[in-house]
C-alpha positions as CSV (number, residue, x, y, z in Angstrom):
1,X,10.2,-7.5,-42.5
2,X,8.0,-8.4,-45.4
3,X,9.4,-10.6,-48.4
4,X,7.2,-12.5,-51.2
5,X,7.6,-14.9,-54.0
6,X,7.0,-14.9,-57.8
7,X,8.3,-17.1,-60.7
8,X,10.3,-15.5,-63.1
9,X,10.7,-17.9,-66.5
10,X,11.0,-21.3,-65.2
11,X,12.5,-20.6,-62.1
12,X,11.6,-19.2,-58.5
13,X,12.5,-15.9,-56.8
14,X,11.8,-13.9,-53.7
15,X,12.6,-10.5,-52.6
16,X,13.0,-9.2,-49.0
17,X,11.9,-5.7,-48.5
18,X,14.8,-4.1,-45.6
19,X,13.2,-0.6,-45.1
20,X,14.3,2.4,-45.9
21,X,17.7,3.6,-46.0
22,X,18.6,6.2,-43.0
23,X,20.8,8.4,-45.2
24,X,18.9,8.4,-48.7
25,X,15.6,7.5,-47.7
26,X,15.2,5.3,-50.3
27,X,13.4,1.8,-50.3
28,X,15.9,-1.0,-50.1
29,X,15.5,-5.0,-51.5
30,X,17.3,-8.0,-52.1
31,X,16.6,-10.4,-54.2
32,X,17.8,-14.1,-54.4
33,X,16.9,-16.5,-57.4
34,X,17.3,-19.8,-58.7
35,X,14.7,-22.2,-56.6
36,X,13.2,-24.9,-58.8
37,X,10.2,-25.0,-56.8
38,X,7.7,-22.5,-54.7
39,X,7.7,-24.6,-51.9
40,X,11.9,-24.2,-51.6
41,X,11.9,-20.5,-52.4
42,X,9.2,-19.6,-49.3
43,X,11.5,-21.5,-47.2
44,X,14.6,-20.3,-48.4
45,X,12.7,-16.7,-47.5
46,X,11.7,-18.1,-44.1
47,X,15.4,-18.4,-43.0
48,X,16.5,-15.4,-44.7
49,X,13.9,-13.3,-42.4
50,X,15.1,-15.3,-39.3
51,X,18.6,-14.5,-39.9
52,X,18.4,-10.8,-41.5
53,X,16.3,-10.0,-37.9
54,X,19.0,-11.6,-35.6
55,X,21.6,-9.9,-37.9
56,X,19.8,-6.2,-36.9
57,X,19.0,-7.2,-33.0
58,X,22.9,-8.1,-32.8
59,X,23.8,-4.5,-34.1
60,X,21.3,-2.8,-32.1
């Protein structure tokens, strides 16, 4: 899973890329906003990955 971070005004955002969806084939994202700092958005992504991947092990 790949994810990255950009600022966006004053504030700090990042975006998880999730793959493709099987029935459209289309490229799906999520986006979460509203980190004052770079440092606390790359974390907050850090954790995301961690729990989006135990999310899709515990389905498969």
């Amino acid at each position: 899973m790949k994810g990255h971070v950009r600022k966006r005004s004053d504030k700090w955002c990042f975006v998880l890329d999730l793959g493709k969806d099987e029935t459209t084939g289309k490229r799906q994202q999520k986006w979460f906003s509203g980190f004052t700092t770079k440092k606390e958005a790359e974390k907050a992504m850090a954790e995301k990955i961690v729990l989006v991947r135990k999310q899709k092990n515990e389905c498969t």
